[in-house]
mmCIF file of the N, C-alpha and C atoms, coordinates in Angstrom:
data_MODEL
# 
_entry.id   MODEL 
# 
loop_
_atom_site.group_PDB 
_atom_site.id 
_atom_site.type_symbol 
_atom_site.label_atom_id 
_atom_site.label_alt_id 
_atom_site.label_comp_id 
_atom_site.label_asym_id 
_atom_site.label_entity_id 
_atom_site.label_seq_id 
_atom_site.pdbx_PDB_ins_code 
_atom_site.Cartn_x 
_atom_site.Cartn_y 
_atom_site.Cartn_z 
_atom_site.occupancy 
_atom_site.B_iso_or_equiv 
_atom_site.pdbx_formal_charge 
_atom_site.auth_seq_id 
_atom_site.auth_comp_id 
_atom_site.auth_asym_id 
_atom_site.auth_atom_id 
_atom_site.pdbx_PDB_model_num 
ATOM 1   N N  . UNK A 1 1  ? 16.854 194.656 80.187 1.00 0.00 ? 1  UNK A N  1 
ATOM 2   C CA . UNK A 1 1  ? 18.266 194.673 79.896 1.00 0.00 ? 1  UNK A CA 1 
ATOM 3   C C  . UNK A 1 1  ? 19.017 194.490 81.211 1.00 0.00 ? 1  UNK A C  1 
ATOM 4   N N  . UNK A 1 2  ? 19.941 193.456 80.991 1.00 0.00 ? 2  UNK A N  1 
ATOM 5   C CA . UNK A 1 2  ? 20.829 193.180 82.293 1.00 0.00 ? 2  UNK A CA 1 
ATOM 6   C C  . UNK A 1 2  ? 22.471 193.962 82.106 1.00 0.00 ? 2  UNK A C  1 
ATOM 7   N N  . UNK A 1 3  ? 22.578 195.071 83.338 1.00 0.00 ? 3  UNK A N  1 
ATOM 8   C CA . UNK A 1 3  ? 23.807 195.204 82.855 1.00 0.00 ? 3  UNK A CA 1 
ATOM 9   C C  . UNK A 1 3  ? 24.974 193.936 83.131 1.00 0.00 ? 3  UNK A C  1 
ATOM 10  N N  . UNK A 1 4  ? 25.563 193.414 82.406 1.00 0.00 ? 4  UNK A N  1 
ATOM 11  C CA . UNK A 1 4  ? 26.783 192.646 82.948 1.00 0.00 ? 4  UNK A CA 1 
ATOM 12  C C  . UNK A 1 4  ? 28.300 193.258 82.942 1.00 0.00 ? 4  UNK A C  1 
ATOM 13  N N  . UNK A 1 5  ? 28.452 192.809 84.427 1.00 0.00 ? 5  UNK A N  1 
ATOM 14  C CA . UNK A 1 5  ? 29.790 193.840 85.444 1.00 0.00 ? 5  UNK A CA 1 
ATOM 15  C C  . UNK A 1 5  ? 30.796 192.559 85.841 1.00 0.00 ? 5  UNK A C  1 
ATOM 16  N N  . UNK A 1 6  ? 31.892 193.052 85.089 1.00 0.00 ? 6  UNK A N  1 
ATOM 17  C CA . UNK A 1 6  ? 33.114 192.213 84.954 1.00 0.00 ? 6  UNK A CA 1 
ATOM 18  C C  . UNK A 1 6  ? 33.830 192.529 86.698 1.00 0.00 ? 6  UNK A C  1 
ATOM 19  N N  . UNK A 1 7  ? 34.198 191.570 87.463 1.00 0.00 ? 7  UNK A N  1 
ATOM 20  C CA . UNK A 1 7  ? 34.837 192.043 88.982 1.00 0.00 ? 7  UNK A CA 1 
ATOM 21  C C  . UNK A 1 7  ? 36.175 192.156 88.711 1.00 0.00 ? 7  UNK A C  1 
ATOM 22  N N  . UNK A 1 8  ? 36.596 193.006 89.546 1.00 0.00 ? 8  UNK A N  1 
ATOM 23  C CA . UNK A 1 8  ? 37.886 193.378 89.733 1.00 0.00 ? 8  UNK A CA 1 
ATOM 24  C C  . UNK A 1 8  ? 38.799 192.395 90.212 1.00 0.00 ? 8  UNK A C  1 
ATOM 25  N N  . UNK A 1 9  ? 40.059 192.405 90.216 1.00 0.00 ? 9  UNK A N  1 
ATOM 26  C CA . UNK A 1 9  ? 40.686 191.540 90.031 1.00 0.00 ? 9  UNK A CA 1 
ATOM 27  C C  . UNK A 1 9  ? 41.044 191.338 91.831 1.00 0.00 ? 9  UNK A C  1 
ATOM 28  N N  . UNK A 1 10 ? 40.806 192.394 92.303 1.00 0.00 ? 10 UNK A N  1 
ATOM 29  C CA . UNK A 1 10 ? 41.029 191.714 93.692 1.00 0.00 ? 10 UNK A CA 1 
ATOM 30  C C  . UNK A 1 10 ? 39.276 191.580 94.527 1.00 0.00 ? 10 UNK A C  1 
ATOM 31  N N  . UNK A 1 11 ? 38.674 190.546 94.046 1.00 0.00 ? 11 UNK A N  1 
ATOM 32  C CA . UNK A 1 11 ? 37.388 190.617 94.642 1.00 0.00 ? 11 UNK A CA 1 
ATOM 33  C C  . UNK A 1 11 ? 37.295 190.386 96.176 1.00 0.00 ? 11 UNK A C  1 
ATOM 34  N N  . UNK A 1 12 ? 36.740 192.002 95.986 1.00 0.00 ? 12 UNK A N  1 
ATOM 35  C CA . UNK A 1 12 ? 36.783 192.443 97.998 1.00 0.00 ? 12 UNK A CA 1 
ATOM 36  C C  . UNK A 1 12 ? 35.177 191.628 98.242 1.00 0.00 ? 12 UNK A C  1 
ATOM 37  N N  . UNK A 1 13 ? 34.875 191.674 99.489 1.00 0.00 ? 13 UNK A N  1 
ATOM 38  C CA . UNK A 1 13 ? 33.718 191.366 99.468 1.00 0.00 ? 13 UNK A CA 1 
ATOM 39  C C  . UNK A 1 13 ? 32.993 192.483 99.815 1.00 0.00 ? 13 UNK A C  1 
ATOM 40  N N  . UNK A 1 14 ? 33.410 193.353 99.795 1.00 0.00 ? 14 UNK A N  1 
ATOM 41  C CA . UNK A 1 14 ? 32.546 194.528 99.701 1.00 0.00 ? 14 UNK A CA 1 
ATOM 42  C C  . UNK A 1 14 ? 32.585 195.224 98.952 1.00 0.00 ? 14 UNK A C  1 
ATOM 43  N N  . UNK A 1 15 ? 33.201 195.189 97.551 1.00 0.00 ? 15 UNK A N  1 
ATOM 44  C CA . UNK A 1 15 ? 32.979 195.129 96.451 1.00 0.00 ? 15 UNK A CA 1 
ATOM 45  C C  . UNK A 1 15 ? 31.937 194.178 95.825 1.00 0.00 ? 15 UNK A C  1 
ATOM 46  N N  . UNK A 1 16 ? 31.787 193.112 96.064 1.00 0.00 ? 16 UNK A N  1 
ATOM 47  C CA . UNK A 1 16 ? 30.470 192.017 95.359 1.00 0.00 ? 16 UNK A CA 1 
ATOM 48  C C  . UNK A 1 16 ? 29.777 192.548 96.162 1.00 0.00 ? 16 UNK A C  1 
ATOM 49  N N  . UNK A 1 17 ? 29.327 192.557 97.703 1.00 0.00 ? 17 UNK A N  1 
ATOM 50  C CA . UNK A 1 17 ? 28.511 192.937 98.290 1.00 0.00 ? 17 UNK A CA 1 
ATOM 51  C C  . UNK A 1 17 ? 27.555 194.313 97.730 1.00 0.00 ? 17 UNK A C  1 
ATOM 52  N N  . UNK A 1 18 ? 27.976 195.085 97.154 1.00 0.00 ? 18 UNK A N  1 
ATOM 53  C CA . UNK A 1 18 ? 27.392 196.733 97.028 1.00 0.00 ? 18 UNK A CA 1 
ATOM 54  C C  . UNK A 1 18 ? 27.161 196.043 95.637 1.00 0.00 ? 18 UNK A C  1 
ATOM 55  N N  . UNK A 1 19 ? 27.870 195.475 94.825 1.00 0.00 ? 19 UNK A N  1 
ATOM 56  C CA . UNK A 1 19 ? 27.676 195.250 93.362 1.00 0.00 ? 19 UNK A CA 1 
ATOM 57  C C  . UNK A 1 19 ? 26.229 194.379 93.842 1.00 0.00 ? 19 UNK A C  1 
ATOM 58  N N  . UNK A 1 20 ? 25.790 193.036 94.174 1.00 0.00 ? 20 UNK A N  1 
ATOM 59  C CA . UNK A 1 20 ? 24.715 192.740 94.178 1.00 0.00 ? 20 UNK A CA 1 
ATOM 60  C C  . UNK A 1 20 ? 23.385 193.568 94.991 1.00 0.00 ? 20 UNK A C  1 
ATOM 61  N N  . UNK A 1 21 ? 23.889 194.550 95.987 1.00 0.00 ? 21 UNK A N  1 
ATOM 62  C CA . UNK A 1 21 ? 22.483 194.855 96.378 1.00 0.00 ? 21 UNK A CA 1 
ATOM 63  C C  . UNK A 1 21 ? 22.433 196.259 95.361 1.00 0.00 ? 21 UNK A C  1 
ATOM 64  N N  . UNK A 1 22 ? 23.292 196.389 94.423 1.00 0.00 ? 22 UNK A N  1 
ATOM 65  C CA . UNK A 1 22 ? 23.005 197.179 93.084 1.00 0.00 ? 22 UNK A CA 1 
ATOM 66  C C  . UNK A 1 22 ? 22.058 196.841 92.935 1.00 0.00 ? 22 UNK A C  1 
ATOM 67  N N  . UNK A 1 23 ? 22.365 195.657 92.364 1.00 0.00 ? 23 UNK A N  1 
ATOM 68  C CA . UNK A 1 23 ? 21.758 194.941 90.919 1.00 0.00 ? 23 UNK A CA 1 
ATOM 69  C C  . UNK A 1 23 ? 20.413 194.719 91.708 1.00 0.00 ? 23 UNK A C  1 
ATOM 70  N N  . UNK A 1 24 ? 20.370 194.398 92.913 1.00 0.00 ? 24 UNK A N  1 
ATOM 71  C CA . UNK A 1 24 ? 18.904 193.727 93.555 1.00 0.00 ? 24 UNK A CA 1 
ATOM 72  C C  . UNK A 1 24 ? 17.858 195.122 93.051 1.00 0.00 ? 24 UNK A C  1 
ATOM 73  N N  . UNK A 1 25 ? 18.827 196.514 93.899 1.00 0.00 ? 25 UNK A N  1 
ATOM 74  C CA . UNK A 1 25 ? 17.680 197.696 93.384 1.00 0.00 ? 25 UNK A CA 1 
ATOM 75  C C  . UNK A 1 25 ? 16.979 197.980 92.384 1.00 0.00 ? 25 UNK A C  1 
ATOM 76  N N  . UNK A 1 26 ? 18.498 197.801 91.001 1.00 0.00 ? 26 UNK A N  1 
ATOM 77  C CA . UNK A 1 26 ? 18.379 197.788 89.726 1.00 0.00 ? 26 UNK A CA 1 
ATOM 78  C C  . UNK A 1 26 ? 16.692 197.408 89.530 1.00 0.00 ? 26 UNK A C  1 
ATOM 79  N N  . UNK A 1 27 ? 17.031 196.069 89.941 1.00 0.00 ? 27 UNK A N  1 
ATOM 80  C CA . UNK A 1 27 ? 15.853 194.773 89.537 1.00 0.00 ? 27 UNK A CA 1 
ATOM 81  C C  . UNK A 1 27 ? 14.601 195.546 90.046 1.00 0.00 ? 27 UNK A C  1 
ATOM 82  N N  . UNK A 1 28 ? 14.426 195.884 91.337 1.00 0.00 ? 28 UNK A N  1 
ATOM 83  C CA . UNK A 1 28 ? 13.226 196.610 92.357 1.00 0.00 ? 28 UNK A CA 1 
ATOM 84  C C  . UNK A 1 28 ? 12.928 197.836 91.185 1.00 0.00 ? 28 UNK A C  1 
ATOM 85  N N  . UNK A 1 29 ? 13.713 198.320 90.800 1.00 0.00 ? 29 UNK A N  1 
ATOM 86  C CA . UNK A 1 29 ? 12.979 199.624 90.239 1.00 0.00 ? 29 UNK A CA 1 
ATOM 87  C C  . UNK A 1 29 ? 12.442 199.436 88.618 1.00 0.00 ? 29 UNK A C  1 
ATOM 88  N N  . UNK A 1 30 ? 13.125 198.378 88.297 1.00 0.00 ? 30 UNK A N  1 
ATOM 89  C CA . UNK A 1 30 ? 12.534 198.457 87.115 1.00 0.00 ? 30 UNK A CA 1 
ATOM 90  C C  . UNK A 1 30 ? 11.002 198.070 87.180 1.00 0.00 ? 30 UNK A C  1 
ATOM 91  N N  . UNK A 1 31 ? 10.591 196.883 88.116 1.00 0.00 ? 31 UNK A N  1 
ATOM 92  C CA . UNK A 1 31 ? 9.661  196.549 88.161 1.00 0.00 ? 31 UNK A CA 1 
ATOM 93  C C  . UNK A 1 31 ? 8.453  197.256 88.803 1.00 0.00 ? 31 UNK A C  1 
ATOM 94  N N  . UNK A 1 32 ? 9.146  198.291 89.428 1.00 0.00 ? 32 UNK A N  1 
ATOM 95  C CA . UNK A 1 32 ? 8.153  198.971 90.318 1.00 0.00 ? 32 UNK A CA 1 
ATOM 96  C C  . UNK A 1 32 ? 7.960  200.109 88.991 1.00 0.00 ? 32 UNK A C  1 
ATOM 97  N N  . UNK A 1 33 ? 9.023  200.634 88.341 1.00 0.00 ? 33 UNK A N  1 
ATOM 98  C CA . UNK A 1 33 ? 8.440  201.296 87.391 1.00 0.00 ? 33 UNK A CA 1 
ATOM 99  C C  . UNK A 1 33 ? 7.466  201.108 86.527 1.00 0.00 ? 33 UNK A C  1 
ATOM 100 N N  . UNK A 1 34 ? 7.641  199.851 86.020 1.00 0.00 ? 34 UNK A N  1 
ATOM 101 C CA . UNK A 1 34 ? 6.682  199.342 85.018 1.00 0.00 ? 34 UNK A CA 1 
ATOM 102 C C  . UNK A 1 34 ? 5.088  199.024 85.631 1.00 0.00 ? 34 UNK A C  1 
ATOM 103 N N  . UNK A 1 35 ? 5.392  198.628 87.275 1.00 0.00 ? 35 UNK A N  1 
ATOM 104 C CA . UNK A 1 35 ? 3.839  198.491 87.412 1.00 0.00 ? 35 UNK A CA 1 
ATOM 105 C C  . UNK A 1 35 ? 3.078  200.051 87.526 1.00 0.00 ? 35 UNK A C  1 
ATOM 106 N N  . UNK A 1 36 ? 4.189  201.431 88.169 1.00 0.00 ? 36 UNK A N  1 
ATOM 107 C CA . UNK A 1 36 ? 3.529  202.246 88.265 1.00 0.00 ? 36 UNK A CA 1 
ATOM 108 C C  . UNK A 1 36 ? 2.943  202.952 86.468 1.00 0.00 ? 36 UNK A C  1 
ATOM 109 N N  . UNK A 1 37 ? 3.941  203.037 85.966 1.00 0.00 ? 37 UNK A N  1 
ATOM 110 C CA . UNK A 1 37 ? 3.299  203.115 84.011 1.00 0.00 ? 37 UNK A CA 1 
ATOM 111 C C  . UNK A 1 37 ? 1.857  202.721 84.054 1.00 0.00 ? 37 UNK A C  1 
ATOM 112 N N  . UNK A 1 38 ? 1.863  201.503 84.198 1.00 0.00 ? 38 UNK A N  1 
ATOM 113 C CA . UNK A 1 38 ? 0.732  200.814 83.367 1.00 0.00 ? 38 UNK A CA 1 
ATOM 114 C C  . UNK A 1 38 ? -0.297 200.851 84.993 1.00 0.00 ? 38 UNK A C  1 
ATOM 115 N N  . UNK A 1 39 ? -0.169 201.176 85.930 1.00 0.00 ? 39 UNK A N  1 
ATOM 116 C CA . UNK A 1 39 ? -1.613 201.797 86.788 1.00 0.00 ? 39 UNK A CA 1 
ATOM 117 C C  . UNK A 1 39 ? -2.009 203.138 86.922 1.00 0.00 ? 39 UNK A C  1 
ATOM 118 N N  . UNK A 1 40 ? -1.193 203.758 86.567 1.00 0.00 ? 40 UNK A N  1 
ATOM 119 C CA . UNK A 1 40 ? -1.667 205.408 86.922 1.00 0.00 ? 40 UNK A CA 1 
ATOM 120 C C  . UNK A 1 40 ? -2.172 206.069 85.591 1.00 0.00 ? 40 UNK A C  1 
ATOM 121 N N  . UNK A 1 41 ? -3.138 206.938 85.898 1.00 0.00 ? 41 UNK A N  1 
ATOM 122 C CA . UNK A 1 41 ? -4.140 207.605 85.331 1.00 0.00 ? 41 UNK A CA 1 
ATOM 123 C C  . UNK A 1 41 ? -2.814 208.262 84.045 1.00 0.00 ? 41 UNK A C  1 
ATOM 124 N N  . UNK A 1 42 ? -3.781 208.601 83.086 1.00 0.00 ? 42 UNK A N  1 
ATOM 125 C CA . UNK A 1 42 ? -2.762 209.741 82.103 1.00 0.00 ? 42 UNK A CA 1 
ATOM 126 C C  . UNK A 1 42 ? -2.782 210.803 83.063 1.00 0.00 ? 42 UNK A C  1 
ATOM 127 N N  . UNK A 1 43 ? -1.826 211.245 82.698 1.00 0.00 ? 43 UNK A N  1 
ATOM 128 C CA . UNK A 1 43 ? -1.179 212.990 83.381 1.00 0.00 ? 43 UNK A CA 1 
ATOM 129 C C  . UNK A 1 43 ? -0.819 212.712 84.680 1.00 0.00 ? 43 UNK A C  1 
ATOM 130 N N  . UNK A 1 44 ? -0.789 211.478 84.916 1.00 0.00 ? 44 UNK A N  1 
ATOM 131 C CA . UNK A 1 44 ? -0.425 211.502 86.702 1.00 0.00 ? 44 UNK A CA 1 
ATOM 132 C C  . UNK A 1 44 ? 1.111  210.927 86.050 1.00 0.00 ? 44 UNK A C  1 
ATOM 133 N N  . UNK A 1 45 ? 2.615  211.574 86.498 1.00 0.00 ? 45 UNK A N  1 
ATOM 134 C CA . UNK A 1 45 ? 3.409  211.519 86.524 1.00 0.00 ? 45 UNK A CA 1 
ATOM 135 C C  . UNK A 1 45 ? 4.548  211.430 87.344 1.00 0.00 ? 45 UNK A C  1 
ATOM 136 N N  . UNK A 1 46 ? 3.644  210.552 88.660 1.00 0.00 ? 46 UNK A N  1 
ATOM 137 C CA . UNK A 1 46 ? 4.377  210.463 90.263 1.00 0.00 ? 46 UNK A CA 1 
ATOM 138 C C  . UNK A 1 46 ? 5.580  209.486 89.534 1.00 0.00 ? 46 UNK A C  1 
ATOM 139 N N  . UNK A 1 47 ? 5.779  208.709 88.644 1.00 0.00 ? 47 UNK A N  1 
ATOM 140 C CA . UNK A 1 47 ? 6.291  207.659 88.397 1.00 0.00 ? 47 UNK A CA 1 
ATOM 141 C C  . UNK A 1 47 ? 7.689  208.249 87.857 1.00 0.00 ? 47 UNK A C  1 
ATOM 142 N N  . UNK A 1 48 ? 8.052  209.427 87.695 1.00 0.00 ? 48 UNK A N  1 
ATOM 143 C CA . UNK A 1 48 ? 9.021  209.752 86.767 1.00 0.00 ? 48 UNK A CA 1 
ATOM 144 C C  . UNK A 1 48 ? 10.063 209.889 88.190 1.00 0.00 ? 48 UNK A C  1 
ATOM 145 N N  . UNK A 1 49 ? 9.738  210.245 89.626 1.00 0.00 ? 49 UNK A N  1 
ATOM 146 C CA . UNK A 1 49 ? 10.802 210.159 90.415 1.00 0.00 ? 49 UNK A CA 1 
ATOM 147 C C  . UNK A 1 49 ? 11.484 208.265 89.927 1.00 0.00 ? 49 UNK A C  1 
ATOM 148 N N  . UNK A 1 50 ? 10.639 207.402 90.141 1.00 0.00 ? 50 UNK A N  1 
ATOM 149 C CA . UNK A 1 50 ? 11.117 205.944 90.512 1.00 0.00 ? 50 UNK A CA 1 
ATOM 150 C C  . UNK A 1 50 ? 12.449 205.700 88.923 1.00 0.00 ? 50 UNK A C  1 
ATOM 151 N N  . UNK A 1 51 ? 11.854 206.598 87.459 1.00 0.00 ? 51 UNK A N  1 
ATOM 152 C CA . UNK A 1 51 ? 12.627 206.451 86.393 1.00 0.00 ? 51 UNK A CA 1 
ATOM 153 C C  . UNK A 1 51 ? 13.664 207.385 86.709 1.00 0.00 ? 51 UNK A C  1 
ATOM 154 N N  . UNK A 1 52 ? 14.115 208.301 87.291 1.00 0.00 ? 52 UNK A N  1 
ATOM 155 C CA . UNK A 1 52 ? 15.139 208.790 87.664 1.00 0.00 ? 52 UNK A CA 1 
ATOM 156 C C  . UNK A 1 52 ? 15.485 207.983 88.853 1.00 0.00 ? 52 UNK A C  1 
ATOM 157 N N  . UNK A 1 53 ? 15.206 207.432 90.103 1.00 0.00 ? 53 UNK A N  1 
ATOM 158 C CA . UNK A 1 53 ? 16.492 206.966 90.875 1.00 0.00 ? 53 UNK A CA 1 
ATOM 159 C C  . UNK A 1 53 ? 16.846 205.542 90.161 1.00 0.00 ? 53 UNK A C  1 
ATOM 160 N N  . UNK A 1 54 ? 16.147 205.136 88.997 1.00 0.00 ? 54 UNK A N  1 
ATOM 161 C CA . UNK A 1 54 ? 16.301 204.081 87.904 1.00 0.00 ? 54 UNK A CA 1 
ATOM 162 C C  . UNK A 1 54 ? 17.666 204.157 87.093 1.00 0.00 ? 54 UNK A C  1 
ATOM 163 N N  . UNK A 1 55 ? 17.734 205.418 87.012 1.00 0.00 ? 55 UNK A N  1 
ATOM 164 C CA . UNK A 1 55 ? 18.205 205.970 85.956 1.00 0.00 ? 55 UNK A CA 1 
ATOM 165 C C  . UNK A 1 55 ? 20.317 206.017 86.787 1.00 0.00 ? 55 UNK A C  1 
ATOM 166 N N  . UNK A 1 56 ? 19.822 206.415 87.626 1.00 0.00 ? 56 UNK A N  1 
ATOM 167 C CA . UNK A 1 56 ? 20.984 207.172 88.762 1.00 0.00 ? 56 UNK A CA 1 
ATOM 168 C C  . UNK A 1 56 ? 21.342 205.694 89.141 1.00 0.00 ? 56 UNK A C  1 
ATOM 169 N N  . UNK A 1 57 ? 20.660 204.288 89.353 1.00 0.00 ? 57 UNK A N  1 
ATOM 170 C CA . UNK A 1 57 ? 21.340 202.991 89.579 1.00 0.00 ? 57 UNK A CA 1 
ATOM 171 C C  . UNK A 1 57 ? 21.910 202.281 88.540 1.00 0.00 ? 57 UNK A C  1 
ATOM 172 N N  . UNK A 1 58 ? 21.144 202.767 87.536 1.00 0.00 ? 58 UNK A N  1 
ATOM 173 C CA . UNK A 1 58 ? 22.009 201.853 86.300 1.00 0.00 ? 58 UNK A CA 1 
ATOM 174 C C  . UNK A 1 58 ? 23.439 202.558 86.153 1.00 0.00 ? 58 UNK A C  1 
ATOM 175 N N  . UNK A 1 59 ? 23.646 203.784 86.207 1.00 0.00 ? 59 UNK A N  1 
ATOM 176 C CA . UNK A 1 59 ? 24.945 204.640 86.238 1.00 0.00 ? 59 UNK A CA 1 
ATOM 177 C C  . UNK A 1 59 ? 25.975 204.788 86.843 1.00 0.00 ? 59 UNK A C  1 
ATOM 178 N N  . UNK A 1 60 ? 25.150 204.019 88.051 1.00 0.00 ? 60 UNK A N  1 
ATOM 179 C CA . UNK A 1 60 ? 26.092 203.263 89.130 1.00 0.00 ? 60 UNK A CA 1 
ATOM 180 C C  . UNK A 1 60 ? 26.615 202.445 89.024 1.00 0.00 ? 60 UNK A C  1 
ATOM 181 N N  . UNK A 1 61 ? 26.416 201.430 88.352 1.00 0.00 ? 61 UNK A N  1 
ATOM 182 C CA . UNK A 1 61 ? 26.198 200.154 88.288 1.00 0.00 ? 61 UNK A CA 1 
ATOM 183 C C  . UNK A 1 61 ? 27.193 199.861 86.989 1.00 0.00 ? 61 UNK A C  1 
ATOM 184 N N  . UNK A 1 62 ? 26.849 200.907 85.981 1.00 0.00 ? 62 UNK A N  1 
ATOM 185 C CA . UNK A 1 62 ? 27.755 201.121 84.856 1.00 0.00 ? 62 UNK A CA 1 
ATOM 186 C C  . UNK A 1 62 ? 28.981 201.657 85.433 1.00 0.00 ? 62 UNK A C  1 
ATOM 187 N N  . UNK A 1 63 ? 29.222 202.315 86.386 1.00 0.00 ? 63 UNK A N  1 
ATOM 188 C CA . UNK A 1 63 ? 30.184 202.934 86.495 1.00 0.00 ? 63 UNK A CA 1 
ATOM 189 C C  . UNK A 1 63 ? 31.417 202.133 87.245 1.00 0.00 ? 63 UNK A C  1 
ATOM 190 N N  . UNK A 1 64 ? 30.493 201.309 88.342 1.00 0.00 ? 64 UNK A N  1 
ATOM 191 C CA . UNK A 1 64 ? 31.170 199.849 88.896 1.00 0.00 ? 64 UNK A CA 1 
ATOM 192 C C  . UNK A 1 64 ? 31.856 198.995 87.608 1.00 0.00 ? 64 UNK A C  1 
ATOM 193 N N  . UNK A 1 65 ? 31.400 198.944 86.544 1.00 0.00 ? 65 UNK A N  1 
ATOM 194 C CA . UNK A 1 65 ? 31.449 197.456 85.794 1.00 0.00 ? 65 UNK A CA 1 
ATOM 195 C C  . UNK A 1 65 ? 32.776 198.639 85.043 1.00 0.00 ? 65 UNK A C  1 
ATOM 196 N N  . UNK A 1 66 ? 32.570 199.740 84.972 1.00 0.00 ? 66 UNK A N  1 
ATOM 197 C CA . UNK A 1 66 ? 33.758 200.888 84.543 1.00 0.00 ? 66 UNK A CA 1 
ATOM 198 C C  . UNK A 1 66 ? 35.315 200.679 85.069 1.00 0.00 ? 66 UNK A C  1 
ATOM 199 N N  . UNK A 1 67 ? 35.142 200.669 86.508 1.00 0.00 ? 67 UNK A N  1 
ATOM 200 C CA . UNK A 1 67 ? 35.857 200.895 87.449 1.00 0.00 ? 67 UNK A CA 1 
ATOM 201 C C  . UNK A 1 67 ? 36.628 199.327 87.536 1.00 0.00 ? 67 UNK A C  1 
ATOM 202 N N  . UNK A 1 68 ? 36.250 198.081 87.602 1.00 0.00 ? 68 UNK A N  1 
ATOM 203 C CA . UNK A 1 68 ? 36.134 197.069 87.404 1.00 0.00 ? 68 UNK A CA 1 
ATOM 204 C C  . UNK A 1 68 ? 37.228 196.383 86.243 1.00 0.00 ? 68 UNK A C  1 
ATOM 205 N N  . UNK A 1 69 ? 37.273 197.173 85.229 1.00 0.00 ? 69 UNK A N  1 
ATOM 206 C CA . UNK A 1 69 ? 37.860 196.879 83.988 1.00 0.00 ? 69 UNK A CA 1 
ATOM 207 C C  . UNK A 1 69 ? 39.540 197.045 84.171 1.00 0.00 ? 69 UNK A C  1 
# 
């Protein structure tokens, strides 16, 4: 799922700037989540930090595309 984030009407560049190296993390964690899932043993649950700072970027990210409106 891609969030899509409408820009503000005065596009700063440091506003796009923080909005894309969001989205870059966004992208980094999902994928790093999914490879840690599907390699680690059952009961090994190192992976649930990477779904929480997952969790804490999409909210960000939502909260930009919030702020934005």
């Amino acid at each position: 799922m891609t969030a899509s984030v409408a820009a503000p009407h005065d596009l700063s560049g440091e506003w796009l700037d923080r909005l894309s190296r969001l989205r870059q993390r966004v992208d980094l964690l999902r994928r790093r989540l999914s490879r840690q899932v599907q390699l680690l043993p059952s009961g090994n649950d190192s992976w649930l930090e990477t779904e929480r700072e997952l969790c804490a970027a999409e909210s960000a990210l939502n909260q930009l595309a919030d702020d934005a409106i």
